[in-house]
Every structure is written in C-alpha cells, then in structure tokens.
N, C-alpha and C positions, 0 to 999 in steps of 0.2 A: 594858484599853487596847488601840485596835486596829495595829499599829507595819507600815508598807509596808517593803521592804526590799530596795534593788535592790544589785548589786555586777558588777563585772569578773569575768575569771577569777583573779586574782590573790588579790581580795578572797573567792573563794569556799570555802576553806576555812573562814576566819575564820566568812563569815556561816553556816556550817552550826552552828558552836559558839556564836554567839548566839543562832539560831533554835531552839537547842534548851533552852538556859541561860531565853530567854523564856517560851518554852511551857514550861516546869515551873515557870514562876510567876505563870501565866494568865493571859499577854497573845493577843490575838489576832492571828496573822500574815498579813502577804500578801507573798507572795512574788514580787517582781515580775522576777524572775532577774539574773543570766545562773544555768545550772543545773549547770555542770560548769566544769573547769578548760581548756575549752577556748579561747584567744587569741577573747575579743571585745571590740570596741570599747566602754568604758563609759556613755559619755554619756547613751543616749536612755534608759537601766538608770536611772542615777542622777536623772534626768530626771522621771522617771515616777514613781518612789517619794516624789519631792517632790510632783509632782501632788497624788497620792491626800492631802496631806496637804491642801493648798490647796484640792480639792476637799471637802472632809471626806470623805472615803473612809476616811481611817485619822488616825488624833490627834497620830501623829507616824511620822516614819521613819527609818531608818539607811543610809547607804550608804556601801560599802565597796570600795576597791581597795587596791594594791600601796604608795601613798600616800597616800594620803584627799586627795590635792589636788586634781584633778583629777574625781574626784569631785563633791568640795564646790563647786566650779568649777561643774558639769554641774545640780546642786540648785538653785543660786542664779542660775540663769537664768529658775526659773521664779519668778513674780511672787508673791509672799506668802511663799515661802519664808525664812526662816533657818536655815541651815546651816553649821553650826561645824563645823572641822575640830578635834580634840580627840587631846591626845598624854597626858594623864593627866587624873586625879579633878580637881583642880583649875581646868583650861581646860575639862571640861565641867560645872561647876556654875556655872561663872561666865557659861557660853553661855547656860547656864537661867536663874541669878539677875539677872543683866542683861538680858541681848539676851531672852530669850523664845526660844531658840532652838528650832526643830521640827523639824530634822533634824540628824542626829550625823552625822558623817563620820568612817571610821577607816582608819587605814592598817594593811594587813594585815601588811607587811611591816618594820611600824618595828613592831609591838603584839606581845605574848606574848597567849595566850588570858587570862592570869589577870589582867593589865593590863587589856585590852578588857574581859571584863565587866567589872570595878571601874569605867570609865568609862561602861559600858552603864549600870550602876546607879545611878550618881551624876547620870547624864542623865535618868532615869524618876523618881527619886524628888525632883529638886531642883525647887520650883516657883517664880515669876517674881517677882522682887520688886516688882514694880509701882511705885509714888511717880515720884521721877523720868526713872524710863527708860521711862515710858510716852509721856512726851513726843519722846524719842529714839525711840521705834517709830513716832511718826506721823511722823516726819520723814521715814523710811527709808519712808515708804509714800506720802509726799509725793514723796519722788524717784520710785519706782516710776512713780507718775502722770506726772509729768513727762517721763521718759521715754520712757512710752507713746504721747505726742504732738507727739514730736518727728520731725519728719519721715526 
C-alpha cells in the first residue's frame, strides 16, 4: 500500500515513528514533509498528502501535528478527501468502516507512540463496509460538487 504523509514540526517526531513502524511492514512511503522540528506552518504539508491520495498517487495518507486538528482541517479542503481525526482504535475503525476514510489525522501531542501505531493499524487494516454508507459517500460528493459551483 502506497501511504503520503505530510506533518507540522510538532507532528514530526510522531511521523518519523510511523514512517518507520510502516516500512517494516511493506507499505510504501512518500514523504511529503515538513522534515525537522523546525516551526512550519502546516496546512499546504497536510494539503498535499491528501492530494497524492485524490490524485491516486498513494491509496491513503496520514497527517500529523501537535493536534491532528488543524491538520484534518488542512486534508479536508482538498476535494475527494476524507480525513478523520482519530484519538484511539475505536474512532479510527469507525472512519474506515463507515465514512471510507483516506486520511488519518493524529495529534502528536495528545498520542503516545504505542497509541498511534495501534490507531495507524486499525486504520490500514479496517476495510469500508459499504451497504448503506455508500449512499452517504455520494452525498458528501454531492455537496463537494455543489460547492464547486457556487459562485
């Protein structure tokens, strides 16, 4: 699976302990930065790593900061995107088994490592349950559209 993966400085230690937790269990990464703990603005990070998913560049992504709010905020701008923000196992299987969600959001500073993977893995391995929330997915791509043409 190919996973983008953009973050703050905040979110950057966090994502170094995912990105490594992934690759030893043969996902393929793109790293869409920030690359140090230097103060950057998140948005256009978080932004992008939604892209690569909308564009199929990568099949899903994570992005992470200090919150995952703000983040999840910055993913869910781009169009196609879902992105949960996810505080344990629980809120992110339900972003999968419901919503179809394609972007994790985590906050580095509310998570322990051993937390965040357990949510990373429950987001990779849960798949959509389709039936009636498929209907609720066109809906939400219904609004997308609609918005798009609103002046």
């Amino acid at each position: 699976m190919r996973v983008a993966l953009g973050c703050d400085h905040a979110g950057f230690p966090l994502k170094q302990v995912v990105m490594a937790h992934l690759r030893e269990n043969g996902f393929e990464l793109h790293d869409i930065g920030t690359f140090s703990d230097e103060p950057v603005d998140y948005p256009w990070f978080c932004a992008n790593a939604a892209l690569e998913v909308v564009k199929g560049s990568a099949d899903r992504a994570i992005v992470l900061g200090g919150s995952g709010q703000g983040e999840n905020i910055a993913a869910n701008k781009i169009r196609g995107a879902r992105a949960a923000l996810c505080h344990d196992e629980t809120t992110a299987r339900l972003a999968r088994f419901h919503n179809d969600a394609n972007v994790l959001s985590l906050g580095a500073r509310l998570l322990g490592p051993d937390l965040a993977l357990a949510i990373v893995d429950v987001f990779f391995s849960t798949e959509f349950e389709g039936g009636r929330h498929v209907r609720r997915l066109a809906e939400l791509s219904d609004i997308e559209a609609e918005e798009r043409q609103r002046p």
